[in-house]
Backbone as CSV, one residue per row, in Angstrom:
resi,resn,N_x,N_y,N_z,CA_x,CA_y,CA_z,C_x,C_y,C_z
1,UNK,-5.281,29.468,63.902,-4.851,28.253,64.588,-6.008,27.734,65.438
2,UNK,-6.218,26.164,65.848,-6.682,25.739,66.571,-6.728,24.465,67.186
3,UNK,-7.244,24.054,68.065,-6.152,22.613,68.550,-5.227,23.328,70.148
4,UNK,-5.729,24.897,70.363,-4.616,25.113,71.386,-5.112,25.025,72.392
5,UNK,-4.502,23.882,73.404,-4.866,23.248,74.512,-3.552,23.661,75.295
6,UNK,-3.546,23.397,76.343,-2.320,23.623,76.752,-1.488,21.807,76.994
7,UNK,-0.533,21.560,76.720,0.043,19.925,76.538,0.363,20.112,78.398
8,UNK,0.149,19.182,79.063,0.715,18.738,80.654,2.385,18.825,80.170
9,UNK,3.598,19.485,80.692,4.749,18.684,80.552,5.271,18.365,81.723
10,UNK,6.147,17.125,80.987,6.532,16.070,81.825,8.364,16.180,82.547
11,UNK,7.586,17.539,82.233,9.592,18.493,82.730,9.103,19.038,84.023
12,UNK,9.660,18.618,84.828,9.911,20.063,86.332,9.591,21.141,86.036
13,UNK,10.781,21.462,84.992,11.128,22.551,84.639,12.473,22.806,85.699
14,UNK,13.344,24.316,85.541,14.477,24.665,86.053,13.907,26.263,86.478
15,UNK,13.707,26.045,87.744,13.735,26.957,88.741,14.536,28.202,88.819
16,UNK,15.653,27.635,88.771,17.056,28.624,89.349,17.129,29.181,87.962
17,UNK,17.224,28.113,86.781,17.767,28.586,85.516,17.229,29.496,85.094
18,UNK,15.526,29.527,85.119,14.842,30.573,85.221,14.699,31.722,85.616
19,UNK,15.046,31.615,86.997,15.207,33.339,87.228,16.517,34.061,87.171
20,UNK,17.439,33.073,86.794,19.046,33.889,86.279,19.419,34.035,84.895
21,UNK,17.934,33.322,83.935,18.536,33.506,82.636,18.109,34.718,82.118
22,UNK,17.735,35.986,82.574,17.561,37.397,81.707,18.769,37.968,82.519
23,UNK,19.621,37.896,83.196,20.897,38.448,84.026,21.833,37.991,83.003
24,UNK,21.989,36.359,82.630,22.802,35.874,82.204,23.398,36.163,80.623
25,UNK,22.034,36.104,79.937,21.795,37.244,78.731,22.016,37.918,78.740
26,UNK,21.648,38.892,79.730,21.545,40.421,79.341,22.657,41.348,79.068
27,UNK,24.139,40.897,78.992,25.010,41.318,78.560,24.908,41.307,76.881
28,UNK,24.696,40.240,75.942,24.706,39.822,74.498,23.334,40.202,74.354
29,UNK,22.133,40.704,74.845,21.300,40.654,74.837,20.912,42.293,73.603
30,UNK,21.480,42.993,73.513,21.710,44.683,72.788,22.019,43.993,71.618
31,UNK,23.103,43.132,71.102,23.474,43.076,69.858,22.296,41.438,69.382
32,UNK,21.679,40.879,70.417,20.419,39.710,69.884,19.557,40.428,69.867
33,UNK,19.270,41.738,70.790,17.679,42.197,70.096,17.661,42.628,68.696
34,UNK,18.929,43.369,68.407,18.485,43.719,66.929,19.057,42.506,66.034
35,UNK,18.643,41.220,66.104,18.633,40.384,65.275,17.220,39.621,65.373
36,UNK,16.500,39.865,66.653,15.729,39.167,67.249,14.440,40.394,66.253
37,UNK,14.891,41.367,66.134,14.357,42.396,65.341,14.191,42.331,64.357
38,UNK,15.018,42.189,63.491,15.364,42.197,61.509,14.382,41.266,61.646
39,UNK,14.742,39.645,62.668,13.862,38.349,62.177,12.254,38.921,62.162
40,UNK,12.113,39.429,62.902,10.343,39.324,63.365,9.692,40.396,62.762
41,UNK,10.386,41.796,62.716,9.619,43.071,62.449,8.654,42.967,61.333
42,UNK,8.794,42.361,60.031,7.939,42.112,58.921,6.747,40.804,59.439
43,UNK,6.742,40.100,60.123,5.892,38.886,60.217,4.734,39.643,60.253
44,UNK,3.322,38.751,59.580,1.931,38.914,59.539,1.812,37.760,59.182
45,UNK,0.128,37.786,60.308,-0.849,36.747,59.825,-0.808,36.096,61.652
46,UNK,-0.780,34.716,61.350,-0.556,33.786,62.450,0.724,33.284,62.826
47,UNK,1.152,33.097,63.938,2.861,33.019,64.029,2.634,32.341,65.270
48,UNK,3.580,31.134,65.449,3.874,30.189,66.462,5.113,30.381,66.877
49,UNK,5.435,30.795,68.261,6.760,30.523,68.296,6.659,29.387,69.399
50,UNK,7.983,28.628,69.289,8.564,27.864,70.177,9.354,27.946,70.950
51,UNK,9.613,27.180,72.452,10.234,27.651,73.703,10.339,29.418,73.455
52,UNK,9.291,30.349,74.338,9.329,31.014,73.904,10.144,32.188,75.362
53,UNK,10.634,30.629,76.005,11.419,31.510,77.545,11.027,32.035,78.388
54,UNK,11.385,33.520,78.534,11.378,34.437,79.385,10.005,35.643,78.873
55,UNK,10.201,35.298,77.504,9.657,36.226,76.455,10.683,37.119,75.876
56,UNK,11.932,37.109,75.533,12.485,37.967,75.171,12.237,38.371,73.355
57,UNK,11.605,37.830,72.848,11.072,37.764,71.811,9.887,39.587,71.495
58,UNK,8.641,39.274,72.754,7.851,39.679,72.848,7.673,41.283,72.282
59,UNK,8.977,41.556,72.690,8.746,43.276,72.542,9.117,43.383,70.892
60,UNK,9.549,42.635,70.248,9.906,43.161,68.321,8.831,42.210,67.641
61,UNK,7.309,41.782,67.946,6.953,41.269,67.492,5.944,42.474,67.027
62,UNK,5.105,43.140,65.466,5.074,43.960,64.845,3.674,43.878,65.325
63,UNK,2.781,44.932,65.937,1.603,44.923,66.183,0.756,44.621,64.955
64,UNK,-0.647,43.625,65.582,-1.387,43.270,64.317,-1.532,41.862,64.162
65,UNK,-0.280,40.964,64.626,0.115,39.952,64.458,-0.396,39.270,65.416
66,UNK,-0.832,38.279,65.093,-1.488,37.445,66.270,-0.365,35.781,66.036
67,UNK,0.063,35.972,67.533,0.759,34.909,68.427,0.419,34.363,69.122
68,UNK,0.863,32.848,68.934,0.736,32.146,70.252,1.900,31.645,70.527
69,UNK,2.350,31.322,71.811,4.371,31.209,72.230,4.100,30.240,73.161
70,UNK,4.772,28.912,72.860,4.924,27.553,73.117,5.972,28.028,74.168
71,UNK,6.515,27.068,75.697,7.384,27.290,76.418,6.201,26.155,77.025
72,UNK,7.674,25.116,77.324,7.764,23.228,78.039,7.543,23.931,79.176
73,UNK,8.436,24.897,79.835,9.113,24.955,81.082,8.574,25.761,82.078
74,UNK,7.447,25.209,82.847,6.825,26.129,83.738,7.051,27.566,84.402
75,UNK,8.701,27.115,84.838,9.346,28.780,85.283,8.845,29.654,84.685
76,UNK,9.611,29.080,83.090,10.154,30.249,82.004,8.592,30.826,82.069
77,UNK,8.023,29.951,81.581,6.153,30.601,81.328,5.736,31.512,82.487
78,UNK,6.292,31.532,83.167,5.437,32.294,84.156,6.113,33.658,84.085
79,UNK,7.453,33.467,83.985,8.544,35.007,83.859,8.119,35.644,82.230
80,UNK,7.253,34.616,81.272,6.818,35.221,80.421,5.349,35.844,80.079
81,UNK,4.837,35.258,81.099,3.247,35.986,81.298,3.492,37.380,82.122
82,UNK,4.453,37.303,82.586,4.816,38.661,83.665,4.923,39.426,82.519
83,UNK,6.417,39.196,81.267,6.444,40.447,80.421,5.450,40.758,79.629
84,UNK,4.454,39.843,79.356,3.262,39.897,78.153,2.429,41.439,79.241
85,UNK,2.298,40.695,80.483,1.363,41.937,81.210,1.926,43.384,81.434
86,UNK,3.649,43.148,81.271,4.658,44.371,81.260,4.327,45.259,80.134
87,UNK,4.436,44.849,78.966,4.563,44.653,77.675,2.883,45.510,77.282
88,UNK,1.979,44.917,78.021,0.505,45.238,77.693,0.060,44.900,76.474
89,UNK,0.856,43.507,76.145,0.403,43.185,74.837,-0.745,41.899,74.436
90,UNK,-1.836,42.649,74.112,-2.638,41.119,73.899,-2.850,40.331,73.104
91,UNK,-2.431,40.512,71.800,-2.058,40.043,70.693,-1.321,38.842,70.779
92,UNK,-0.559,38.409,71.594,0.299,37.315,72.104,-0.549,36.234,73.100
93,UNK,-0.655,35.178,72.683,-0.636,34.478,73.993,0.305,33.551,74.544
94,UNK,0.761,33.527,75.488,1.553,32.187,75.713,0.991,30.789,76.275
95,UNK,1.209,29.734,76.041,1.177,28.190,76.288,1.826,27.374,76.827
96,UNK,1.642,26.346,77.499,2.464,24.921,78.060,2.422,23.799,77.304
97,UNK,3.678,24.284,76.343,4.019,22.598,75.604,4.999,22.983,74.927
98,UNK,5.574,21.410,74.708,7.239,21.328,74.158,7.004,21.341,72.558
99,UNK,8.346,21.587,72.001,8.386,21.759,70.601,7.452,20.570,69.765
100,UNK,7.878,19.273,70.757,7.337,18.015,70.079,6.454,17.631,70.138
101,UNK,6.036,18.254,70.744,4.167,17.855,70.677,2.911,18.963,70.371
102,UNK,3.457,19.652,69.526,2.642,21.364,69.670,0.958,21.193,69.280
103,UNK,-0.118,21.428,70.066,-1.037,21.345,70.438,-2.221,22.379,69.363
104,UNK,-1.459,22.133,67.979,-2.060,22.791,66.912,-2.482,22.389,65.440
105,UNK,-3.203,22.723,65.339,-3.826,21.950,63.649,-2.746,21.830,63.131
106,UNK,-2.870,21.108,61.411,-1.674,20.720,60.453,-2.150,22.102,59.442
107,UNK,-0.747,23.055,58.938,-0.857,23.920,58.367,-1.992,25.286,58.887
108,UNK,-1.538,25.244,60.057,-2.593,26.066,60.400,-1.726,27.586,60.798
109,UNK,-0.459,27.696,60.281,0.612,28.771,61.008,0.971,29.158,59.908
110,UNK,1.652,30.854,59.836,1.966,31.518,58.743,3.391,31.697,58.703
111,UNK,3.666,31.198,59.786,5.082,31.751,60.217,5.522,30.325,61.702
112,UNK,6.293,30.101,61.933,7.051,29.248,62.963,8.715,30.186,63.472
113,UNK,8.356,29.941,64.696,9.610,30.792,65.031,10.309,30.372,66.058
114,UNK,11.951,30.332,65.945,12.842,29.815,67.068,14.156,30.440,67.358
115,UNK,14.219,31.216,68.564,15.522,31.501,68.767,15.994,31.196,70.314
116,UNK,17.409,30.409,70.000,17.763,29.888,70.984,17.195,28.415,71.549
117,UNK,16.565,27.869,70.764,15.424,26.840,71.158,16.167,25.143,71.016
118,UNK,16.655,25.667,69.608,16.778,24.075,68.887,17.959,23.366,69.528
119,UNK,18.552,24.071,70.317,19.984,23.591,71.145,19.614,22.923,72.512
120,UNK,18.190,22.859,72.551,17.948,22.414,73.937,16.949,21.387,73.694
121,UNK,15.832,21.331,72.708,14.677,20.690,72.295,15.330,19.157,72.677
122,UNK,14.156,18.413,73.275,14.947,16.947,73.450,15.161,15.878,72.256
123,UNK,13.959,16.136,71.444,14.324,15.249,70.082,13.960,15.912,69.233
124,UNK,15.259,16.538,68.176,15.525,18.067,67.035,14.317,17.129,66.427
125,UNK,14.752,15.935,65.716,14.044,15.732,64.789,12.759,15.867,64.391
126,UNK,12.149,15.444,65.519,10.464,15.479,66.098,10.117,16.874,65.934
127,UNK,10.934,17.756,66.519,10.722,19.305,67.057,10.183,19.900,65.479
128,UNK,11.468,19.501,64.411,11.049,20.075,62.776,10.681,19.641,61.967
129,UNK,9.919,18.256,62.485,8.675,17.590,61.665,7.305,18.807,62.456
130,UNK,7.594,18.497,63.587,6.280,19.402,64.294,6.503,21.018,63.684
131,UNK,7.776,21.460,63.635,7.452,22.795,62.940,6.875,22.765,61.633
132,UNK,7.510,21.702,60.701,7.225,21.104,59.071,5.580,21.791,59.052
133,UNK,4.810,20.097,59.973,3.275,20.074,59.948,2.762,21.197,60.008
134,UNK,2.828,22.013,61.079,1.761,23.175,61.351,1.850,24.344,60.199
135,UNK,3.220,24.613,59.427,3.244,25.369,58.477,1.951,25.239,57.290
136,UNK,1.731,25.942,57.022,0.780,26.827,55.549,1.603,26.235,54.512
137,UNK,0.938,26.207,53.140,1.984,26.177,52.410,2.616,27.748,52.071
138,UNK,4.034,27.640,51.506,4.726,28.960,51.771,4.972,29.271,52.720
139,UNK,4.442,29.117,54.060,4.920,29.472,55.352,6.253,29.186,55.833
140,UNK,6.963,30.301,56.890,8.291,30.520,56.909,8.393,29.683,58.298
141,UNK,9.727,29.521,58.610,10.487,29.139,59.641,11.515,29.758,59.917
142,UNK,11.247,31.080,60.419,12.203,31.651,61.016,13.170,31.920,62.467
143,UNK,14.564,32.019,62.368,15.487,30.683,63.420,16.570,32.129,63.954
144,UNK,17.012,32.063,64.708,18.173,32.425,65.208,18.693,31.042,66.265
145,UNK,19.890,30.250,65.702,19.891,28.993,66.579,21.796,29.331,66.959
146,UNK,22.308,29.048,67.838,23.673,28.712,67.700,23.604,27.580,67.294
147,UNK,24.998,26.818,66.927,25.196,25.727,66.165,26.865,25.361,66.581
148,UNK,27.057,24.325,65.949,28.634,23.909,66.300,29.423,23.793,65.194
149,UNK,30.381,24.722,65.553,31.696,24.722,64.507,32.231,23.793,63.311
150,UNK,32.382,24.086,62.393,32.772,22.802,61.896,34.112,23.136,61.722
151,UNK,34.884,24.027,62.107,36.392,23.975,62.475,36.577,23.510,63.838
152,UNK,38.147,23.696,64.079,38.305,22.762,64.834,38.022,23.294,66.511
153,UNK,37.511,24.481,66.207,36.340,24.893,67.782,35.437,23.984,67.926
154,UNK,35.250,23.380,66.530,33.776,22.463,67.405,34.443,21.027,67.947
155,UNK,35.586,20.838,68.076,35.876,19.782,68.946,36.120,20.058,70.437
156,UNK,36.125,21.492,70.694,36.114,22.027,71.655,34.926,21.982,72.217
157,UNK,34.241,22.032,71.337,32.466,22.528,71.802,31.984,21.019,72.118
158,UNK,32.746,20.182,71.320,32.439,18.380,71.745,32.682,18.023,73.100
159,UNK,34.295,18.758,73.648,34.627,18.489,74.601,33.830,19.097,76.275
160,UNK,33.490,20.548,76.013,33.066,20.868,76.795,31.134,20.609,76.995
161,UNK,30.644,20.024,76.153,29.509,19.717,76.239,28.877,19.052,76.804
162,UNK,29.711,17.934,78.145,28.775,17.345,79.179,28.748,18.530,80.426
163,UNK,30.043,19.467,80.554,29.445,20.510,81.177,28.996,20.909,80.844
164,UNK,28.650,21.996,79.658,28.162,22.861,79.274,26.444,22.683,79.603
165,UNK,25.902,21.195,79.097,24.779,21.114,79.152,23.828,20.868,80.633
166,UNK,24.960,20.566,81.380,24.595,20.301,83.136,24.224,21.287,83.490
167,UNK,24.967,22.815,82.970,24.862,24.033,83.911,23.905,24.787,83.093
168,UNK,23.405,24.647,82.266,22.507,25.483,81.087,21.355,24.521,80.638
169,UNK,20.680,23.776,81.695,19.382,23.313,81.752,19.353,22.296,79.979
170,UNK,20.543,21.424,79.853,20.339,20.562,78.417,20.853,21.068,77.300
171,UNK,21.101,22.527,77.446,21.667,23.180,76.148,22.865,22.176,75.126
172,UNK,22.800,22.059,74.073,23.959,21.740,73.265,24.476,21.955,72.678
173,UNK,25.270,22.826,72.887,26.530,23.651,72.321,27.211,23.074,70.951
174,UNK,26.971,21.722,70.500,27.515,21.482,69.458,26.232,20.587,68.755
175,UNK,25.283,21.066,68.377,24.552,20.389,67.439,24.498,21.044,65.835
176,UNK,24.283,20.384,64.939,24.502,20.895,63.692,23.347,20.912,63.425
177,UNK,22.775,22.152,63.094,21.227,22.660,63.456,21.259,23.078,62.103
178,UNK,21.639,23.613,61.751,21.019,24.068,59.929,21.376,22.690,59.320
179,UNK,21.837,21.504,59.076,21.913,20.479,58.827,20.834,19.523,59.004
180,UNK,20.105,19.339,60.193,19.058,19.238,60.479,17.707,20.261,60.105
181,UNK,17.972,21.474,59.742,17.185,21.592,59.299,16.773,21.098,58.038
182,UNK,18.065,21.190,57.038,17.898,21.092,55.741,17.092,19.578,55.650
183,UNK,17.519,18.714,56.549,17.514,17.111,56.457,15.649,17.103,57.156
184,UNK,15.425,17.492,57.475,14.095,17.729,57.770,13.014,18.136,56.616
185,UNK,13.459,18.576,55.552,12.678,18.930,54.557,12.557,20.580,54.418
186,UNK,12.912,21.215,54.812,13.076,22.740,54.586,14.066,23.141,53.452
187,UNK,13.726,23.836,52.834,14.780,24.579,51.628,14.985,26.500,52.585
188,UNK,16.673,26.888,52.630,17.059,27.759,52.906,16.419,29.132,51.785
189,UNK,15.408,30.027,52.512,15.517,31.323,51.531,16.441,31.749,51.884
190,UNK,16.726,32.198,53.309,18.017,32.997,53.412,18.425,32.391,54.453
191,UNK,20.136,32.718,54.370,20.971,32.207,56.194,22.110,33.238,56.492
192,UNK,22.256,33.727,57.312,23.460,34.159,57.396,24.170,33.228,58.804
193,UNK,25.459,33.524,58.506,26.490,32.864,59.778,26.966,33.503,60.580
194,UNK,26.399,33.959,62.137,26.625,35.340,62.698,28.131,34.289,63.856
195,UNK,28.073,34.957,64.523,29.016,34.652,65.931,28.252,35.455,67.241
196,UNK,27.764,34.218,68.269,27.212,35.255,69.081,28.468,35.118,70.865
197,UNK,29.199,34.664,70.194,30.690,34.796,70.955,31.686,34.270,70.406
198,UNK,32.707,34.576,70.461,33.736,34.307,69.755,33.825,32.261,69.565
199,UNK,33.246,31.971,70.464,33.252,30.433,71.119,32.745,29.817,70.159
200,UNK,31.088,30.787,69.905,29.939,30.085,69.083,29.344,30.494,68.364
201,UNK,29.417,30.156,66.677,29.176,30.547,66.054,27.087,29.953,65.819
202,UNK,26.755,31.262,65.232,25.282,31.027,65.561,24.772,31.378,63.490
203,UNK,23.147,31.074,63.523,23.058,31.025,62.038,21.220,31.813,62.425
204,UNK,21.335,32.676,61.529,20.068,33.168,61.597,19.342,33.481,60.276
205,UNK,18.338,32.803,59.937,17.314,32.832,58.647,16.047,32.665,58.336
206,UNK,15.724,32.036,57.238,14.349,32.074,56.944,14.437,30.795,55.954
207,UNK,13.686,29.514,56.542,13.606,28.284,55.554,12.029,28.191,55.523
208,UNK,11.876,27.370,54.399,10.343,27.636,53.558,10.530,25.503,53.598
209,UNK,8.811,25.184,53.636,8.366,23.710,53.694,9.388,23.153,51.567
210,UNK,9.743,22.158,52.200,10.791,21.884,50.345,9.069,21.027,49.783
């Protein structure tokens, strides 16, 4: 990769959200690492991830692999340079910039990676043209995203979604995220349809440039 600058963002960022979101997790957090696991343990080569948080990512990423981890949100970046130095991992670096503007050559990534991300990104569309570009050809896009019901929970998830997103820094509990992916130009290798609460059903896979 190259092109990595760090982007100025034009977010605050969320303070509070920041230092209560590894508490807030950390209950669901045992049954997402080992998904956060299956996704990553095989990756080689060059790998981008996006909003990359707190770093909760950091620890199942397979030594060897060279990363760089996108995060808009000043907090989060800083609670994630803490675990990189926890972690003692240098293989990783982390960055300041949003999904939509990623500060990297075209096809210059072997791998693109998002969990938890695409429910908050401010414009999806932009976010998986920008994942599209930087891909290799053959290069993966691998996702753990929640998503919204298409039974009749997701009118629930309609309803509660001007709270939901007030108290969880933009989150959107009802976006149809593998839909958007597909509509973006990605073809599904694999998906499965997990539940990461009974509330919300979540989708975790591997889509390739169509």
């Amino acid at each position: 990769m190259s092109n990595m600058n760090d982007v100025r963002s034009t977010e605050p960022g969320h303070r509070w959200f920041a230092a209560s979101y590894d508490i807030i997790t950390k209950p669901g957090e045992k049954r997402l690492g080992k998904l956060r696991h299956q996704l990553l343990a095989d990756l080689r080569g060059d790998v981008l991830e996006i909003g990359a948080g707190t770093g909760a990512n950091f620890p199942h990423y397979p030594q060897g692999v060279r990363v760089v981890a996108f995060e808009p949100d000043p907090h989060m970046l800083k609670r994630a340079q803490k675990r990189l130095v926890e972690l003692g991992r240098t293989d990783i670096d982390v960055r300041l910039a949003p999904a939509e503007r990623l500060p990297v050559d075209d096809a210059s990534c072997d791998a693109v990676v998002s969990t938890l991300v695409l429910c908050t990104v401010g414009d999806l569309r932009r976010a998986l043209a920008e994942i599209r570009r930087v891909l290799r050809p053959g290069g993966e896009f691998r996702f753990i995203e929640h998503v919204r019901s298409e039974a009749m929970l997701g009118r629930v998830q309609d309803a509660i979604q001007p709270a939901w997103g007030w108290c969880s820094a933009g989150c959107n509990v009802n976006r149809r995220t593998e839909q958007a992916i597909r509509e973006a130009g990605f073809e599904m290798a694999s998906i499965e349809h997990k539940k990461m609460a009974p509330w919300m059903p979540a989708i975790v896979g591997t889509a390739k440039r169509a």
